[in-house]
C-alpha positions as CSV (number, residue, x, y, z in Angstrom):
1,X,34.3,-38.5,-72.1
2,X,34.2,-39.1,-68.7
3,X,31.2,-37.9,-66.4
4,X,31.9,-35.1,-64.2
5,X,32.3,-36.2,-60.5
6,X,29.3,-35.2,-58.5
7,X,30.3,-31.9,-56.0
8,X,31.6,-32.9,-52.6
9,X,28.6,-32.6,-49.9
10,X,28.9,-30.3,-48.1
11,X,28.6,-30.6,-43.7
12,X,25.4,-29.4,-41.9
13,X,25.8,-26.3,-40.3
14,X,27.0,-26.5,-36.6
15,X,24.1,-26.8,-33.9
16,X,24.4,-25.0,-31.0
17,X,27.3,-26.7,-28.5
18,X,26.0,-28.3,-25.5
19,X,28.4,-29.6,-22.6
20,X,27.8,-33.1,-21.4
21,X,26.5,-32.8,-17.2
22,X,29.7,-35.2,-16.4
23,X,31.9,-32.5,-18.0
24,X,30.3,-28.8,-17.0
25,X,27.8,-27.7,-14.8
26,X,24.1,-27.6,-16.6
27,X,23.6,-24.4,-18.2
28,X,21.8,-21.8,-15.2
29,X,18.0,-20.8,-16.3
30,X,16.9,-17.6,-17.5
31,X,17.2,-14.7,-14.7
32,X,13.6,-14.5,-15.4
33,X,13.3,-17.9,-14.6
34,X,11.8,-19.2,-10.6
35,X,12.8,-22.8,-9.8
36,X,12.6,-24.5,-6.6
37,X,11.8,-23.1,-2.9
38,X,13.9,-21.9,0.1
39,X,12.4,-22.4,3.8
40,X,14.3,-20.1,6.1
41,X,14.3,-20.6,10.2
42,X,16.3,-18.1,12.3
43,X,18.5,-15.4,11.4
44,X,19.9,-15.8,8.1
45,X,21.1,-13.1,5.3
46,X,21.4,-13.7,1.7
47,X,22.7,-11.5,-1.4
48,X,19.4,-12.1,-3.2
49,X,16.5,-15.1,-3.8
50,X,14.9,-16.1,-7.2
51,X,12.6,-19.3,-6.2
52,X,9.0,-20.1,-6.6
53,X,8.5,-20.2,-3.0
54,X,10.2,-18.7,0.0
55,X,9.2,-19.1,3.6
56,X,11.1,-17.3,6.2
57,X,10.2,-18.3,10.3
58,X,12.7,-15.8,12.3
59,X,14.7,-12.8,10.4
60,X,15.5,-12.5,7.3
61,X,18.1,-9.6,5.3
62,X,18.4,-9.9,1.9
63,X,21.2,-6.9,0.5
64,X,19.9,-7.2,-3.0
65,X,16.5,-8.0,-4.9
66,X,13.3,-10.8,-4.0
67,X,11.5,-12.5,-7.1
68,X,9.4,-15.3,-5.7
69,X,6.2,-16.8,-6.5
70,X,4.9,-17.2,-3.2
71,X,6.5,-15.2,-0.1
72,X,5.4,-16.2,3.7
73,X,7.4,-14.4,6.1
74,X,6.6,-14.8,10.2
75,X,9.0,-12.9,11.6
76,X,11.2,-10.1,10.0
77,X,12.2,-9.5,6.9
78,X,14.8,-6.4,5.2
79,X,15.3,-6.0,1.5
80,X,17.9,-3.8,0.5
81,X,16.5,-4.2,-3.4
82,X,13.4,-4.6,-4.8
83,X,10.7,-7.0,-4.1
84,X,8.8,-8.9,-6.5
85,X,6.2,-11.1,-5.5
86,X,2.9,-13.5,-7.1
87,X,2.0,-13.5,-3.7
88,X,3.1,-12.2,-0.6
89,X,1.9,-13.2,3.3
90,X,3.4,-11.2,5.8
91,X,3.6,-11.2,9.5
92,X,5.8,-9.3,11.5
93,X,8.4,-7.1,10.2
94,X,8.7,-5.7,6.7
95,X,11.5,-3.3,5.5
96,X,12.0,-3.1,1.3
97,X,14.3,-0.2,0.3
98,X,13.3,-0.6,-3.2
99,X,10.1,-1.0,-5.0
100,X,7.4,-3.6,-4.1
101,X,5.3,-5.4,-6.6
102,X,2.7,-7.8,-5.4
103,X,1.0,-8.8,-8.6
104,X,-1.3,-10.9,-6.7
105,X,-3.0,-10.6,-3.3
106,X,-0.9,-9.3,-0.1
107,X,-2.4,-10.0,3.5
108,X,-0.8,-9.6,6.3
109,X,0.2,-7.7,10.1
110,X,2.8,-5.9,11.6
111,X,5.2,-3.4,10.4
112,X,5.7,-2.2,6.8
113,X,8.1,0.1,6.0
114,X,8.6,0.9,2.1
115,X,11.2,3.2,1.4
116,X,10.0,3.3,-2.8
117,X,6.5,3.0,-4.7
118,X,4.1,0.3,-3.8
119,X,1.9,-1.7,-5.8
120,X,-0.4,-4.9,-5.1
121,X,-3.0,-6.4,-6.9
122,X,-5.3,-6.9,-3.2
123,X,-4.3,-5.4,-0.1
124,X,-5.7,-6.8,3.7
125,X,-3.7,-5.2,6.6
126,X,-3.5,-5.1,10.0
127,X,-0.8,-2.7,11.8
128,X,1.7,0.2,10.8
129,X,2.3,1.2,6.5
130,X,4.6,3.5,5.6
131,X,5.7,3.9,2.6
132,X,7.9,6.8,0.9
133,X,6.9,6.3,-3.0
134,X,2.9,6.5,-4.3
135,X,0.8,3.6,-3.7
136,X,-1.3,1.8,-6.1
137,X,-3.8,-1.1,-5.3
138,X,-5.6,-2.5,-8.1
139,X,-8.6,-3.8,-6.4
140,X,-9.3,-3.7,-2.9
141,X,-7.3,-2.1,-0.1
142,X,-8.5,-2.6,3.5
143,X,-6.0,-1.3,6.3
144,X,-6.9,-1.5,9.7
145,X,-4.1,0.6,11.5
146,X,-2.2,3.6,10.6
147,X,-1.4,4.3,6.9
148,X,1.1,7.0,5.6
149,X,2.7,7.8,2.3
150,X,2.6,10.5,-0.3
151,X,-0.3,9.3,-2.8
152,X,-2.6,6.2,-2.9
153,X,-4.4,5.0,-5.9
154,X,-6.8,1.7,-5.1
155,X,-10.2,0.5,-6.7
156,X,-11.6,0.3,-3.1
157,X,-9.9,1.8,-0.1
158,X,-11.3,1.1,3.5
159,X,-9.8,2.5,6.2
160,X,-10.3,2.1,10.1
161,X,-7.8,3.5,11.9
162,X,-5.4,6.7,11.5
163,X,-3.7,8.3,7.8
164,X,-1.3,11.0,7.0
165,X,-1.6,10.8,3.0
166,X,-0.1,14.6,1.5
167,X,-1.1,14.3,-2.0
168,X,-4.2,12.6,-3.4
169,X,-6.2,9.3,-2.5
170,X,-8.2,8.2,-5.8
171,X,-10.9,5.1,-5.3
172,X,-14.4,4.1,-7.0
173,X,-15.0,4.2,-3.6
174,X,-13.8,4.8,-0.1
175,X,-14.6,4.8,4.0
176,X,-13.0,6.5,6.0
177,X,-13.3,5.7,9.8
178,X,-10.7,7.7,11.6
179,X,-10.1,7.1,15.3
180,X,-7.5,9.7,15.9
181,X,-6.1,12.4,14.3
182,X,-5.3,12.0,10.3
183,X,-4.6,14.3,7.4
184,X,-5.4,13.9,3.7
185,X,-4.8,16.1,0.6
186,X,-7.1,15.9,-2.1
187,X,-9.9,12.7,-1.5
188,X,-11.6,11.9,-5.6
189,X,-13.9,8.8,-5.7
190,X,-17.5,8.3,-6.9
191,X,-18.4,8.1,-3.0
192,X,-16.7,9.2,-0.1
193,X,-17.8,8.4,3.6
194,X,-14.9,9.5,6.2
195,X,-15.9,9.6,10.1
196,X,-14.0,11.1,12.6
197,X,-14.2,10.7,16.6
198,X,-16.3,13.2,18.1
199,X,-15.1,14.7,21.6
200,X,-17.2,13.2,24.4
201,X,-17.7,15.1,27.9
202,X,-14.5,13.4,28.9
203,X,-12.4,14.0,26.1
204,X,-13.4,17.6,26.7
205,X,-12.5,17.3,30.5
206,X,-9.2,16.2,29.6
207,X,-8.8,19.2,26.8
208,X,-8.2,16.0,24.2
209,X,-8.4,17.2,20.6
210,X,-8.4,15.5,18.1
211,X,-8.0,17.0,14.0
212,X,-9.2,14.8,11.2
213,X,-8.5,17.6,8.5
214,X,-9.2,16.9,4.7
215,X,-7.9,19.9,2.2
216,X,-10.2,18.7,-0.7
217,X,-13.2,16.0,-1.9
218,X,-14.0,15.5,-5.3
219,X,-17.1,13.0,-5.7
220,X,-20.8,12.4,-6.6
221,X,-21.4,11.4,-2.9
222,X,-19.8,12.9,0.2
223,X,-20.9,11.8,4.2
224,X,-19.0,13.7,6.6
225,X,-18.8,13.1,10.2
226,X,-16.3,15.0,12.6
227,X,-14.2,15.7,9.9
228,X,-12.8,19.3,9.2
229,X,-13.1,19.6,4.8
230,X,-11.4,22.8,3.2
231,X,-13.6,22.6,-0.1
232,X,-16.2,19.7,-1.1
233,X,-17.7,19.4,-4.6
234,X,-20.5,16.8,-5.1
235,X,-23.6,16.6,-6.1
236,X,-25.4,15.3,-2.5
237,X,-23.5,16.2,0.6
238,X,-24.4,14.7,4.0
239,X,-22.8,16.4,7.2
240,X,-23.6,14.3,10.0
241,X,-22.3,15.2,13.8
242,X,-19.2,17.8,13.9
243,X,-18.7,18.1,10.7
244,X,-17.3,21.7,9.2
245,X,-16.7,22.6,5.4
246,X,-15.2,25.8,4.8
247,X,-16.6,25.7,1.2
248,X,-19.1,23.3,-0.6
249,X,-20.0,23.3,-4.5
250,X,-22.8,20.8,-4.7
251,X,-26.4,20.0,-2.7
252,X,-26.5,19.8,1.0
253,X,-29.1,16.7,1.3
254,X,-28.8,16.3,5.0
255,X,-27.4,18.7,7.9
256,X,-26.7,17.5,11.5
257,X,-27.2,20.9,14.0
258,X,-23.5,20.9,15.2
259,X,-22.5,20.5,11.6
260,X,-21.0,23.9,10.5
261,X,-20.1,25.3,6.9
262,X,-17.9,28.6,6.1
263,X,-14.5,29.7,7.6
264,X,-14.0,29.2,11.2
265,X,-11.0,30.1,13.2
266,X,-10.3,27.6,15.8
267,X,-7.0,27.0,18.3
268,X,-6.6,24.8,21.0
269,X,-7.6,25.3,24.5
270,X,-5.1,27.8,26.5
271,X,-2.9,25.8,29.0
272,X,-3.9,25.6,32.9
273,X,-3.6,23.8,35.9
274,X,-6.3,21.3,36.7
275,X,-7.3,18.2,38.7
């Protein structure tokens, strides 16, 4: 009898199709992906940038979203998305309608306007930051200038300058050195040290007044210094020159004579005509 003829073989299985360069555009990269770098110079506007490395020198809008590596900006720059950064350098201008995330270090001066949260791994800033959303810094946050927003959360905050924070500031530690008038909600950190300006003869002259007001301060540490606290709790409490807490839970270690504790009520100086 004859032998049986062997099965047909049967084809490999189909690899995935690729399209020959000459014939099709190469496949785009991931939208995860950053290739390549874009230097801007003078006004330019853009729907969105995905690069390693961008470098703007003049004004820059961008309607939709930033993810770069490295951002350096001298100049102005408007994002109508979010903003995604390893790095960002900043000076001049900054406007992001949607959330920032600096997972690196930030430095820079000028203007910053955030109209969503905020986050940074390292903050060092010179100039105006608002911002609409909470704030987080991982590590340190030094701003020398006026600070606004509705939380911030930082390992280390420094602060020289002005604030208007409504809800609460949370550090390891923090100082405070207030030149004008500021506001804060509730202040929790292992130490706090916040100084305010003291009137001097002339600011009293010129009925200049000044309110560096603090509803609350959580810590193990507190310094106070011409600073107006509703309610401290620590365990040692320094008040140093024109300081006033309404309340205090804790141990008063040190008290300046024109420091005052308990509720005061206090108003401005009644208009008149001087020369």
């Amino acid at each position: 009898m004859a032998a049986a003829s062997p099965p047909p073989a049967v084809p490999p299985a189909p690899g995935p199709t690729t399209r020959s360069p000459a014939k099709s555009a190469l496949v785009s990269p991931p939208a995860s992906d950053r290739v390549g770098s874009i230097v801007e110079s003078g006004a330019v506007r853009r729907e969105s940038v995905r690069v390693l490395r961008w470098s703007v020198r003049g004004a820059a809008k961008v309607t939709g979203d930033v993810d770069s590596g490295d951002v350096s900006v001298r100049g102005g720059l408007s994002v109508g998305g979010k903003l995604r950064a390893d790095r960002l350098d900043a000076h001049g201008a900054v406007e992001v309608m949607g959330p920032i995330d600096v997972s690196g270090p930030w430095r820079g001066d000028g203007d910053v306007r955030a109209a969503s949260t905020v986050h940074a791994a390292e903050l060092s800033f010179k100039g105006s930051f608002r911002t609409r959303g909470p704030m987080t810094v991982d590590r340190a946050m030094d701003i020398r200038g006026s600070l606004s927003g509705p939380s911030i959360t930082a390992g280390t905050l420094r602060l020289d300058g002005t604030a208007e924070v409504d809800g609460a500031v949370q550090a390891l530690a923090m100082e405070l050195r207030l030149r004008d008038s500021s506001s804060f909600g509730t202040l929790k950190a292992k130490k706090v040290r916040a100084t305010g300006r003291v009137p001097n003869p002339v600011d009293v002259a010129l009925h200049r007044h000044f309110d560096m007001k603090v509803d609350r301060i959580e810590a193990e540490e507190v310094e106070l210094e011409g600073v107006d606290v509703g309610f401290v709790h620590a365990n040692r409490i320094t008040l140093g020159r024109g300081a006033h807490v309404t309340a205090i839970e804790g141990k008063v270690v040190r008290r300046h004579a024109s420091a005052r504790v308990g509720p005061e009520s206090r108003s401005p100086p009644p208009y008149g005509l001087w020369r």
